[in-house]
PDB file with one MODEL, atoms N, CA, C and O in Angstrom:
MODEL        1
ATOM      1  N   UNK A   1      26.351 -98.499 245.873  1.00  0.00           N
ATOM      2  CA  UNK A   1      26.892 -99.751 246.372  1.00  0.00           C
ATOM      3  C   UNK A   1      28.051 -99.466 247.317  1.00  0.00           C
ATOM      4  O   UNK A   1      28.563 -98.347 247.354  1.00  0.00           O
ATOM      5  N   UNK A   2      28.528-100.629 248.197  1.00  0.00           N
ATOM      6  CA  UNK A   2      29.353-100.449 249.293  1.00  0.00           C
ATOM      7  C   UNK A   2      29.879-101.463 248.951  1.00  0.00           C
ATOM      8  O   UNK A   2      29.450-102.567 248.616  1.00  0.00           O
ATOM      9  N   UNK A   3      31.291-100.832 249.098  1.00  0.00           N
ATOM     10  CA  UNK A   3      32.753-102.399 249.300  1.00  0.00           C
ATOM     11  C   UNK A   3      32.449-102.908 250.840  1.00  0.00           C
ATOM     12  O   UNK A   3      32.744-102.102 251.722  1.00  0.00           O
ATOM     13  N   UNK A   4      31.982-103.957 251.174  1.00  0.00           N
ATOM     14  CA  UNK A   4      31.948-104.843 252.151  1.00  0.00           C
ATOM     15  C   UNK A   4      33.155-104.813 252.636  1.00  0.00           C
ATOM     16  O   UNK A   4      33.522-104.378 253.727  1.00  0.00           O
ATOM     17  N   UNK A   5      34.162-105.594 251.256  1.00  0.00           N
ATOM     18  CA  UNK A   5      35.315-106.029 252.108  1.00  0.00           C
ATOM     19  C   UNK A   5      36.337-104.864 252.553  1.00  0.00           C
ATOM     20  O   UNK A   5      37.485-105.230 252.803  1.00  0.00           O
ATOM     21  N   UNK A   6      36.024-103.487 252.676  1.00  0.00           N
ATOM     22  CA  UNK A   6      36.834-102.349 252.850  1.00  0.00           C
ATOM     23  C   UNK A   6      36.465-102.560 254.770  1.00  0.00           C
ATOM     24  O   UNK A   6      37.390-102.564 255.583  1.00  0.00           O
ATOM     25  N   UNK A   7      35.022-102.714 255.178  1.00  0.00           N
ATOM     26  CA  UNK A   7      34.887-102.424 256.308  1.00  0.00           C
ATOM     27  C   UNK A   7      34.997-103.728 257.077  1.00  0.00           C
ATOM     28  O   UNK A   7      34.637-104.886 256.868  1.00  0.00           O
ATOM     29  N   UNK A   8      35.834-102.887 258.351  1.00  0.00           N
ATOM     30  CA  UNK A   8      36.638-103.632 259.379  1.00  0.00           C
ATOM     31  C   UNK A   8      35.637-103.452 260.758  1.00  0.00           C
ATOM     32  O   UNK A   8      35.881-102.423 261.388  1.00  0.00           O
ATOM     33  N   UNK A   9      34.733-104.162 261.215  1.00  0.00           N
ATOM     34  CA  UNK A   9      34.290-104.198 262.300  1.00  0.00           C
ATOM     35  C   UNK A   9      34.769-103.754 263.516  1.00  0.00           C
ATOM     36  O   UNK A   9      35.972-103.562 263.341  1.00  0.00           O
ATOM     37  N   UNK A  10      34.481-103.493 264.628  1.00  0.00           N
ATOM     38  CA  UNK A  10      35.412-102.886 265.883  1.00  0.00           C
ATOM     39  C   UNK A  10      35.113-103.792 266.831  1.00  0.00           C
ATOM     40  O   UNK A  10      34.067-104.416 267.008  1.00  0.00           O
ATOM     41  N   UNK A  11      36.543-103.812 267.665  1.00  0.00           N
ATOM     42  CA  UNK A  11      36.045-105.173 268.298  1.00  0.00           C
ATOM     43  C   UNK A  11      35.075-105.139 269.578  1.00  0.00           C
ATOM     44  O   UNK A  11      34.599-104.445 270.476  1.00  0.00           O
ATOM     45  N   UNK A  12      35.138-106.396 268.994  1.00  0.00           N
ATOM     46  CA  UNK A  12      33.822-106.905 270.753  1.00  0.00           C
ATOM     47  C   UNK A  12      34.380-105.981 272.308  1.00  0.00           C
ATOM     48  O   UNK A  12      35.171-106.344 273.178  1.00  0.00           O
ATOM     49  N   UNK A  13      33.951-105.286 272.235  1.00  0.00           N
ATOM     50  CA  UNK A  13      34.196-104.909 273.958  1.00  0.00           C
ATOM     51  C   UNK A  13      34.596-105.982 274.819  1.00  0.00           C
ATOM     52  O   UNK A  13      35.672-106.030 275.414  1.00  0.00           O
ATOM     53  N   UNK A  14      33.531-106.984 274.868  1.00  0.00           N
ATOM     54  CA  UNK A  14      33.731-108.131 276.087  1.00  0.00           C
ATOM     55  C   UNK A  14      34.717-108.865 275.532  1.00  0.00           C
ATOM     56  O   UNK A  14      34.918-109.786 276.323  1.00  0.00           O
ATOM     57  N   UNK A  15      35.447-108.968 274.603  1.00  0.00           N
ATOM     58  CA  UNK A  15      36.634-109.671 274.178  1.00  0.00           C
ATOM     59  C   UNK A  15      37.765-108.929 274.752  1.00  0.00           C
ATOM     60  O   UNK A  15      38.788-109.592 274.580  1.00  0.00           O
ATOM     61  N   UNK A  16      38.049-107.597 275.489  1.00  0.00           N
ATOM     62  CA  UNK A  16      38.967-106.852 275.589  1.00  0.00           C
ATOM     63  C   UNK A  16      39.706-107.679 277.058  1.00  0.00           C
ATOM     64  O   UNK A  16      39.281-108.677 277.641  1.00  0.00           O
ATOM     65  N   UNK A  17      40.728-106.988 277.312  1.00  0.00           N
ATOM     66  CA  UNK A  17      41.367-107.608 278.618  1.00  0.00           C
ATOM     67  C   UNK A  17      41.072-106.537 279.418  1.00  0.00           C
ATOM     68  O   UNK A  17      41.309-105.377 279.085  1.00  0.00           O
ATOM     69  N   UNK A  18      40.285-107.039 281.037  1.00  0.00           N
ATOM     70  CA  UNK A  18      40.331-105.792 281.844  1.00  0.00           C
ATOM     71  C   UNK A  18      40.741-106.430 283.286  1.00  0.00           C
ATOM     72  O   UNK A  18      40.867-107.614 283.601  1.00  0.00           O
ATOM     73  N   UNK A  19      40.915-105.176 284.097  1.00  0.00           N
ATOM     74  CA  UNK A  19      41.605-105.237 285.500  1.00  0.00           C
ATOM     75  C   UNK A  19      40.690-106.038 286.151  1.00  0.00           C
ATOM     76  O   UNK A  19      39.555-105.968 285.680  1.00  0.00           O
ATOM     77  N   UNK A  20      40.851-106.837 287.167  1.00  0.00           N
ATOM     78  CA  UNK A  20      40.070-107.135 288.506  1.00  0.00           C
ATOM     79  C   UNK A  20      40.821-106.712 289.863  1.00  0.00           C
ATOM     80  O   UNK A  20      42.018-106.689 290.148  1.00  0.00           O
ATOM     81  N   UNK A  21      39.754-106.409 290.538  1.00  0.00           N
ATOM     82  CA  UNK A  21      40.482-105.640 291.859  1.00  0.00           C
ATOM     83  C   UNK A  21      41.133-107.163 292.240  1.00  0.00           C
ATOM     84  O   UNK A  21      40.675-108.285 292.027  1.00  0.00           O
ATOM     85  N   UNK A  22      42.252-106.776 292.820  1.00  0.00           N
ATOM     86  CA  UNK A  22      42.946-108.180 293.685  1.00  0.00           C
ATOM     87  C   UNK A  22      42.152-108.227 295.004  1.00  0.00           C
ATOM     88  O   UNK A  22      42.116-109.363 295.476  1.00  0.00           O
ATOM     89  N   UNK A  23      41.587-107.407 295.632  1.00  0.00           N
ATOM     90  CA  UNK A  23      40.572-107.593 296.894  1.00  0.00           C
ATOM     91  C   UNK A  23      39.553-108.690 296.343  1.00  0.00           C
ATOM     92  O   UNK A  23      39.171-109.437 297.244  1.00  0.00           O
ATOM     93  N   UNK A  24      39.158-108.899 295.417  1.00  0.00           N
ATOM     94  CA  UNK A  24      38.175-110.258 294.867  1.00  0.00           C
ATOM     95  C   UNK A  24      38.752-111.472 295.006  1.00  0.00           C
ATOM     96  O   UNK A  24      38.122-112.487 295.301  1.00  0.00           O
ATOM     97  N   UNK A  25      40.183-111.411 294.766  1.00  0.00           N
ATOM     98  CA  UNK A  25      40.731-112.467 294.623  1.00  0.00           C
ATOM     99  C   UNK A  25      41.308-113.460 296.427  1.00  0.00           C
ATOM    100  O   UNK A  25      41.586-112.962 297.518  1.00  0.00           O
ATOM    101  N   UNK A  26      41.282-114.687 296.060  1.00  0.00           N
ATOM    102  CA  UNK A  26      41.578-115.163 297.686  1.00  0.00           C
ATOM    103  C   UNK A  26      43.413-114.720 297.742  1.00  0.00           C
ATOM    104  O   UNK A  26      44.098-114.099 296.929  1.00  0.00           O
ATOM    105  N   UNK A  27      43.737-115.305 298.967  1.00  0.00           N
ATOM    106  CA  UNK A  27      45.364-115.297 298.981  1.00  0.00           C
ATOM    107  C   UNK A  27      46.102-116.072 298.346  1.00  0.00           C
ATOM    108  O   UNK A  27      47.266-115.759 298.094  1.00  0.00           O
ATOM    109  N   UNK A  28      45.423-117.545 297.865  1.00  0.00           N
ATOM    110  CA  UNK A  28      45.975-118.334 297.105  1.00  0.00           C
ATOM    111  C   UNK A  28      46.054-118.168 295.819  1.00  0.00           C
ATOM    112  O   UNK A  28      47.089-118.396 295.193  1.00  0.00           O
ATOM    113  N   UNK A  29      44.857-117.709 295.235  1.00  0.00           N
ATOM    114  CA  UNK A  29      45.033-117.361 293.601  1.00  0.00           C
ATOM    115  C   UNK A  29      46.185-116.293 293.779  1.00  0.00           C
ATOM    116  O   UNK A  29      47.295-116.415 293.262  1.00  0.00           O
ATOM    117  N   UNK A  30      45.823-115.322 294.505  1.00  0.00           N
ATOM    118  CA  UNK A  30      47.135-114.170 294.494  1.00  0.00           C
ATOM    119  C   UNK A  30      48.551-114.835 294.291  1.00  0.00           C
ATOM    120  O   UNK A  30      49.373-114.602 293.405  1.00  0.00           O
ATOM    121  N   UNK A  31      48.606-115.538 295.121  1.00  0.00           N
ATOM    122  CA  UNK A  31      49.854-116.562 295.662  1.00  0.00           C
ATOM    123  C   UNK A  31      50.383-117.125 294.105  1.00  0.00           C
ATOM    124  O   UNK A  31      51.501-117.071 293.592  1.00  0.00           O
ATOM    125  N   UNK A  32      49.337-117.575 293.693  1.00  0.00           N
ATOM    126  CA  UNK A  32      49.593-118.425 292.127  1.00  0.00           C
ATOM    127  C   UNK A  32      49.667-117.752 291.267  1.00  0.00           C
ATOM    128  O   UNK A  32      49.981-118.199 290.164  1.00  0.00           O
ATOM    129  N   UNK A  33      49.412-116.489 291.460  1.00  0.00           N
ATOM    130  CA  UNK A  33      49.407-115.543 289.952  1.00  0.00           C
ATOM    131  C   UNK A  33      51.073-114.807 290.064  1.00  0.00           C
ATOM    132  O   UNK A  33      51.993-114.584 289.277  1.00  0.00           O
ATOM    133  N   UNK A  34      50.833-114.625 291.373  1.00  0.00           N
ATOM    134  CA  UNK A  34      52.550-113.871 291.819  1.00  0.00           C
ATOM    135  C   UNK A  34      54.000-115.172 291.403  1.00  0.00           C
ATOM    136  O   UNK A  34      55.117-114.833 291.011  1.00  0.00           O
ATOM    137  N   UNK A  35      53.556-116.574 291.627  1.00  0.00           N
ATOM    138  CA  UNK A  35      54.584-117.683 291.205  1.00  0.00           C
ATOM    139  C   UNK A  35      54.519-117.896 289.883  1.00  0.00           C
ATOM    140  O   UNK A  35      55.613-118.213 289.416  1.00  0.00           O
ATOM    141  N   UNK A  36      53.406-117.825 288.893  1.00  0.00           N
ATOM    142  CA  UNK A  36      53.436-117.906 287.658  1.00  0.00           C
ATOM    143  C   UNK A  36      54.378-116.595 287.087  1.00  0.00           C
ATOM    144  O   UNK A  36      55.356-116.779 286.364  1.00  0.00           O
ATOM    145  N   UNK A  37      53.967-115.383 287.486  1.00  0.00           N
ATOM    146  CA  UNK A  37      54.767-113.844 286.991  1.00  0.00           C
ATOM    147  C   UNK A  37      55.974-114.520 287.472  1.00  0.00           C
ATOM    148  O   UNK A  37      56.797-114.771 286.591  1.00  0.00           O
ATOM    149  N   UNK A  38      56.194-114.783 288.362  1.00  0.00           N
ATOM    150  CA  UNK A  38      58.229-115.677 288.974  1.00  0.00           C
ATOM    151  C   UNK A  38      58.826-116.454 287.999  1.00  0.00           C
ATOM    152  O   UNK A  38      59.985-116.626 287.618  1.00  0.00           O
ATOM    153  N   UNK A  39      57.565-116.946 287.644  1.00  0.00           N
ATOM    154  CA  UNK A  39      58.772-118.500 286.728  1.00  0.00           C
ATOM    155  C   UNK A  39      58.731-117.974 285.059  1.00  0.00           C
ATOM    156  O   UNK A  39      59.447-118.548 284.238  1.00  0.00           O
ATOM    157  N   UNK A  40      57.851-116.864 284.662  1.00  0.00           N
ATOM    158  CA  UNK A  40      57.874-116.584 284.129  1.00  0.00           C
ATOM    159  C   UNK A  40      58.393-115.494 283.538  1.00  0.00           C
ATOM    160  O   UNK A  40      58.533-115.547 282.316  1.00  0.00           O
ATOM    161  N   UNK A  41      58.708-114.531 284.100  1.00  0.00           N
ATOM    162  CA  UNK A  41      59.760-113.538 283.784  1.00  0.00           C
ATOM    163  C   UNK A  41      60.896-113.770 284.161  1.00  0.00           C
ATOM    164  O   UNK A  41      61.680-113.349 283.311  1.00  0.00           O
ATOM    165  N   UNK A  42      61.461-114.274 285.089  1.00  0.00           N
ATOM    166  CA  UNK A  42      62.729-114.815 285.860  1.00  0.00           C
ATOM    167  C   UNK A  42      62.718-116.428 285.805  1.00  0.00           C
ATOM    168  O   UNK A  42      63.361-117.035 286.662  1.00  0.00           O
ATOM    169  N   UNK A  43      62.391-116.752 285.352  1.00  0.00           N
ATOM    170  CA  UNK A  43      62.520-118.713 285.648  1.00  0.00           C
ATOM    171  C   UNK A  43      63.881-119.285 283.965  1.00  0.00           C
ATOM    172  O   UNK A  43      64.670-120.229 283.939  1.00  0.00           O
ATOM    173  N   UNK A  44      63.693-118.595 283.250  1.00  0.00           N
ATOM    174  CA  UNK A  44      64.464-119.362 282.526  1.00  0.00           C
ATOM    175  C   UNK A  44      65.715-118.096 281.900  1.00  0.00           C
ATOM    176  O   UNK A  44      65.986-117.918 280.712  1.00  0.00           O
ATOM    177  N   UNK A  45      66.295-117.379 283.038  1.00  0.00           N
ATOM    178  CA  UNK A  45      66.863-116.406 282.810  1.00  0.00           C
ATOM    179  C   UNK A  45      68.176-116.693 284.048  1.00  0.00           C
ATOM    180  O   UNK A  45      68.365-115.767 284.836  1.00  0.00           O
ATOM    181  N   UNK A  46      68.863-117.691 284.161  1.00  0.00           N
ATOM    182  CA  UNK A  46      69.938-118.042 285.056  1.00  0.00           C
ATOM    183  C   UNK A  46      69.226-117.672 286.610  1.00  0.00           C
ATOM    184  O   UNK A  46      69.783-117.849 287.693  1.00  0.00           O
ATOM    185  N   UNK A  47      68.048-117.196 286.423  1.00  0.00           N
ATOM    186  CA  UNK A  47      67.518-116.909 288.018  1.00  0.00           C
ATOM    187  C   UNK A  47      67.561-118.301 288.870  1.00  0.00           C
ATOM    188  O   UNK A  47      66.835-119.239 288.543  1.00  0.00           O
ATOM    189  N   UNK A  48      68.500-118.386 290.043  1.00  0.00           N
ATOM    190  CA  UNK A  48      68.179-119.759 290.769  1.00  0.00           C
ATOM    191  C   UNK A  48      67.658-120.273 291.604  1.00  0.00           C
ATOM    192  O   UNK A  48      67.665-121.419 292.054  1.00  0.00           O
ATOM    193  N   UNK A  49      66.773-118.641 292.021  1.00  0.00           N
ATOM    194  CA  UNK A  49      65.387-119.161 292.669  1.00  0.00           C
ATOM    195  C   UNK A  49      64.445-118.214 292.061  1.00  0.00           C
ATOM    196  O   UNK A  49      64.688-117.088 292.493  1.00  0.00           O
ATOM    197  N   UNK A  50      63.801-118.218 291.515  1.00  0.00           N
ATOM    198  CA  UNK A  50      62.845-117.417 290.686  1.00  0.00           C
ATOM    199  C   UNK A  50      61.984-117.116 291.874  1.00  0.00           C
ATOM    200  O   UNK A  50      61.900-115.902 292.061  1.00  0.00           O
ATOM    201  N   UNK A  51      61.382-117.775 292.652  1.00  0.00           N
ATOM    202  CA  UNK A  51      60.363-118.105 293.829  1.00  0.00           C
ATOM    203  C   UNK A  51      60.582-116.815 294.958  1.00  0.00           C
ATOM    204  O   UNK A  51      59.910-116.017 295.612  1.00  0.00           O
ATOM    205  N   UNK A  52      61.839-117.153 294.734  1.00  0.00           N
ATOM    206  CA  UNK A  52      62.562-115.522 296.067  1.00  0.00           C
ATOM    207  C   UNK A  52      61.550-114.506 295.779  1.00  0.00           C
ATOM    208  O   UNK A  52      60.810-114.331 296.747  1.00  0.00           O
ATOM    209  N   UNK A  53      61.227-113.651 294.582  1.00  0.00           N
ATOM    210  CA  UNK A  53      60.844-112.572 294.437  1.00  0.00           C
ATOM    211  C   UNK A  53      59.348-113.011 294.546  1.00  0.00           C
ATOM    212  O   UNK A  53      58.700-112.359 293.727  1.00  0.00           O
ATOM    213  N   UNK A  54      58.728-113.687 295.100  1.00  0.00           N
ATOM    214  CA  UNK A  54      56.987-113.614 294.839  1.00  0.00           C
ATOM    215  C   UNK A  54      56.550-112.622 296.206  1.00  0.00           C
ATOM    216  O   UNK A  54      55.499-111.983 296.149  1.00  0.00           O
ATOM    217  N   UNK A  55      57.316-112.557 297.263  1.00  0.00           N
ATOM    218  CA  UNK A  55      56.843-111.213 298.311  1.00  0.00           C
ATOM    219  C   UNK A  55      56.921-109.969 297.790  1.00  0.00           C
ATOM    220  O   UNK A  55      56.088-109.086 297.998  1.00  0.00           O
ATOM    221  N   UNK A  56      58.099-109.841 296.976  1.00  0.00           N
ATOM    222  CA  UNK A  56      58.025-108.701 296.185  1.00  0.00           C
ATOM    223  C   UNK A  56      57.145-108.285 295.456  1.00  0.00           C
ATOM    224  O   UNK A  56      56.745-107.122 295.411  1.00  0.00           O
ATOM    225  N   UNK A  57      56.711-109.317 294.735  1.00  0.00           N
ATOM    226  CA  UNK A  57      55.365-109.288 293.518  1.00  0.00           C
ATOM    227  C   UNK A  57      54.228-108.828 294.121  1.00  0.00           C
ATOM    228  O   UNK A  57      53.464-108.001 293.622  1.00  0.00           O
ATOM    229  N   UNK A  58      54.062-109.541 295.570  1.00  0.00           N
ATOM    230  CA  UNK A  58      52.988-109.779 296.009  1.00  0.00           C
ATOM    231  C   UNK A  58      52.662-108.062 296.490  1.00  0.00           C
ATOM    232  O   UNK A  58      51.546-107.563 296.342  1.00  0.00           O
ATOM    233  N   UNK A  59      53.644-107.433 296.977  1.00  0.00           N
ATOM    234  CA  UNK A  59      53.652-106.062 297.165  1.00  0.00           C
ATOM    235  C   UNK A  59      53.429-104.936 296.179  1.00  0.00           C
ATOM    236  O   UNK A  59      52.831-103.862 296.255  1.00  0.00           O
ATOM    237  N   UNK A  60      54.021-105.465 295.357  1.00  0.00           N
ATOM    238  CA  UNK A  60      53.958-104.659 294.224  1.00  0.00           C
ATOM    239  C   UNK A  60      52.405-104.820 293.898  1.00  0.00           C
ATOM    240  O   UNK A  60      52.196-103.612 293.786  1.00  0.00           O
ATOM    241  N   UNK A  61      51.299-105.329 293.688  1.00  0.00           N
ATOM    242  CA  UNK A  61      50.304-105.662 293.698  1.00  0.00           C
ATOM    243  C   UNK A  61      49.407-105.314 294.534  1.00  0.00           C
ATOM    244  O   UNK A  61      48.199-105.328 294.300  1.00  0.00           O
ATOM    245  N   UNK A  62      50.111-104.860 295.928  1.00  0.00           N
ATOM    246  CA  UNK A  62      49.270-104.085 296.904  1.00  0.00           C
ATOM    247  C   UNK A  62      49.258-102.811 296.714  1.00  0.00           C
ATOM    248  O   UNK A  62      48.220-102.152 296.770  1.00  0.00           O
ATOM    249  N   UNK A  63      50.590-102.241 296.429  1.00  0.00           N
ATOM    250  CA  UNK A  63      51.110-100.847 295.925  1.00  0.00           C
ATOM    251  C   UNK A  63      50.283 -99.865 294.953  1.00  0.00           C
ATOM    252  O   UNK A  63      50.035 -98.660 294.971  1.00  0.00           O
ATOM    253  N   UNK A  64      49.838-101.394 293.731  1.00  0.00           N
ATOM    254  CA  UNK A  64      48.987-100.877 292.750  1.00  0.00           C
ATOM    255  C   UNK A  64      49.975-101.094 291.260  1.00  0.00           C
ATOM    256  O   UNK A  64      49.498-100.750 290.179  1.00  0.00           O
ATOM    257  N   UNK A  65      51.251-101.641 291.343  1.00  0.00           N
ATOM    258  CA  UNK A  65      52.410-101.481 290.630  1.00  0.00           C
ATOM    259  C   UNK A  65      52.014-102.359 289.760  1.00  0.00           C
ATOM    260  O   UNK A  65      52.072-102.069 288.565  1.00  0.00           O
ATOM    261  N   UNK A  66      51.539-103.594 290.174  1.00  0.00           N
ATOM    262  CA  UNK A  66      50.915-104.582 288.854  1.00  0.00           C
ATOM    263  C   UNK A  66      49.399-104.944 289.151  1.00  0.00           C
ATOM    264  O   UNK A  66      49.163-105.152 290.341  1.00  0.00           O
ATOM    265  N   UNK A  67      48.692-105.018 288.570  1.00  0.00           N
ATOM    266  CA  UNK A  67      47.145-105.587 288.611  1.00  0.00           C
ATOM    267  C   UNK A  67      47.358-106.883 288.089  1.00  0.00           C
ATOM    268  O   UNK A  67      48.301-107.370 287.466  1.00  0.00           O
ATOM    269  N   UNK A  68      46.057-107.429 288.560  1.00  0.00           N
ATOM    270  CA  UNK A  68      45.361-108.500 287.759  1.00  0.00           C
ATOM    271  C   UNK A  68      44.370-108.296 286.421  1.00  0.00           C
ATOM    272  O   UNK A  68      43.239-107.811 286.432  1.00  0.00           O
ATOM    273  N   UNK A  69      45.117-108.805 285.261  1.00  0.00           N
ATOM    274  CA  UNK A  69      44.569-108.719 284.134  1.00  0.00           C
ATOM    275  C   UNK A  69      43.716-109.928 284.079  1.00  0.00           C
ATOM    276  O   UNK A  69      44.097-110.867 284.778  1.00  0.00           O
ATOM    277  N   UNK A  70      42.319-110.134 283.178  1.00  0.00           N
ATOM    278  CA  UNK A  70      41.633-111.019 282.681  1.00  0.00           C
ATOM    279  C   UNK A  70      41.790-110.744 281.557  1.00  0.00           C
ATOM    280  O   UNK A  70      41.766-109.595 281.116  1.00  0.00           O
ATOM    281  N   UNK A  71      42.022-112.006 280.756  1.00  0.00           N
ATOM    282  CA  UNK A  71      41.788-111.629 279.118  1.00  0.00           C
ATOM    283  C   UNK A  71      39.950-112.639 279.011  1.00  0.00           C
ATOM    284  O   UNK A  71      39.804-113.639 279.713  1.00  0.00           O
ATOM    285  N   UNK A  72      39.445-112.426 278.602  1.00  0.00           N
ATOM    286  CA  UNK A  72      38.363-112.905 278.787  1.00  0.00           C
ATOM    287  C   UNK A  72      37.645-114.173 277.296  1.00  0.00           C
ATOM    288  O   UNK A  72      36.687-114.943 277.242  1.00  0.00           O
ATOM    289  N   UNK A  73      38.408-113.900 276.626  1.00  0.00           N
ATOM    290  CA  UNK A  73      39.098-114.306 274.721  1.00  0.00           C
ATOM    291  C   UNK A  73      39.824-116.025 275.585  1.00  0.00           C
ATOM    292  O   UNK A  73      39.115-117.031 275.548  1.00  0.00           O
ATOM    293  N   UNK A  74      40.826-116.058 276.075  1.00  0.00           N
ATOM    294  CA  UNK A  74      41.682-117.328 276.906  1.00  0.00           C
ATOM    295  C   UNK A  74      41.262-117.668 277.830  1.00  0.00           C
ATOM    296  O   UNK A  74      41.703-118.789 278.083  1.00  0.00           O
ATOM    297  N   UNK A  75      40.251-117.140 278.937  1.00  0.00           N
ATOM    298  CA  UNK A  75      39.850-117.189 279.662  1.00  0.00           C
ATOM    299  C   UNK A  75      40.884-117.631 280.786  1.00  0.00           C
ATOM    300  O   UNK A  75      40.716-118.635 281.479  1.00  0.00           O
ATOM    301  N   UNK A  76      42.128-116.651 280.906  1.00  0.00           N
ATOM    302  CA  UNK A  76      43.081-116.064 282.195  1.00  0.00           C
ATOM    303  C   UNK A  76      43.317-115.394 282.736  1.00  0.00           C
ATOM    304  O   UNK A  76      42.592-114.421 282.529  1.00  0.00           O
ATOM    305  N   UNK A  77      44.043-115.224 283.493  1.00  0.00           N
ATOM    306  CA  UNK A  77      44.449-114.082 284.288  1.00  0.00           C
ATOM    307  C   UNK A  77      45.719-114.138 284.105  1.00  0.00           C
ATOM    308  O   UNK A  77      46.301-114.811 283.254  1.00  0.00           O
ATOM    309  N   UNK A  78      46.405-113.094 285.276  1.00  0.00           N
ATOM    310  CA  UNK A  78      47.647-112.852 285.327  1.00  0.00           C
ATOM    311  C   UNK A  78      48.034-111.512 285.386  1.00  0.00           C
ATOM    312  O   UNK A  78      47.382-110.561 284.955  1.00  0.00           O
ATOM    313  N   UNK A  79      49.236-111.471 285.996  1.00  0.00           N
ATOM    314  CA  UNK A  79      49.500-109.895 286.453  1.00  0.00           C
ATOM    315  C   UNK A  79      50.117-109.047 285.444  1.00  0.00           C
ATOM    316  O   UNK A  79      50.182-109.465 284.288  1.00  0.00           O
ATOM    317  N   UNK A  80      50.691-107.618 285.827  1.00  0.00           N
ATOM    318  CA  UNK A  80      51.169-107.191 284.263  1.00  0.00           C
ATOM    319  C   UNK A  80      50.953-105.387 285.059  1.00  0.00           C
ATOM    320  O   UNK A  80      50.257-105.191 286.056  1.00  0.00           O
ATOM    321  N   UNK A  81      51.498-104.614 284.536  1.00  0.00           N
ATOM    322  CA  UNK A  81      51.752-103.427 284.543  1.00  0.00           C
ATOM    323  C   UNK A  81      50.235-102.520 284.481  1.00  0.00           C
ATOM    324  O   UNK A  81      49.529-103.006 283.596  1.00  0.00           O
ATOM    325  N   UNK A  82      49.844-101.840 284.885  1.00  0.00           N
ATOM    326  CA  UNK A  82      48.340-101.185 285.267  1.00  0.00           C
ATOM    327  C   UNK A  82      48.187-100.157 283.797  1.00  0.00           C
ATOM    328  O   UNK A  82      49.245 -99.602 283.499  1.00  0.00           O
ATOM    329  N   UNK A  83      47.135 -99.894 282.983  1.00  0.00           N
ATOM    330  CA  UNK A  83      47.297 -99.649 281.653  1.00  0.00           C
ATOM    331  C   UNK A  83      47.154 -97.991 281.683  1.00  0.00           C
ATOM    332  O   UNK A  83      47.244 -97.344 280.640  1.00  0.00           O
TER     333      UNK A  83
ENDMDL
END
């Protein structure tokens, strides 16, 4: 006999979060993913224009410095550090 409840399944692959090239993406989603990372790491941190840094972002993203993550589980995106 086997304890069932000992074994832990492994997860779903397609549940995992993976990169998308930003070349897929238009300039506007880019645009919106770089103002969401703004208001969101800097927006409620005395920053008084959070918005200033989205050319920065937007570079950093060309550079290779942040990707576009999908979590595919929430069905979002959003940028974030390359794994």
């Amino acid at each position: 006999m086997t304890d069932d409840t000992a074994y832990v399944p492994d997860e779903d692959p397609r549940q995992e979060k993976f990169i998308v090239d930003a070349d897929l993406l238009t300039q506007d989603q880019l645009e919106g993913l770089a103002e969401e990372y703004c208001t969101r790491y800097h927006g409620l941190n005395d920053t008084e224009n959070p918005l200033a840094e989205r050319s920065r972002v937007l570079a950093a993203v060309k550079r290779g410095e942040l990707v576009v993550w999908f979590d595919p589980v929430e069905n979002t995106a959003g940028l974030g550090a390359p794994a």
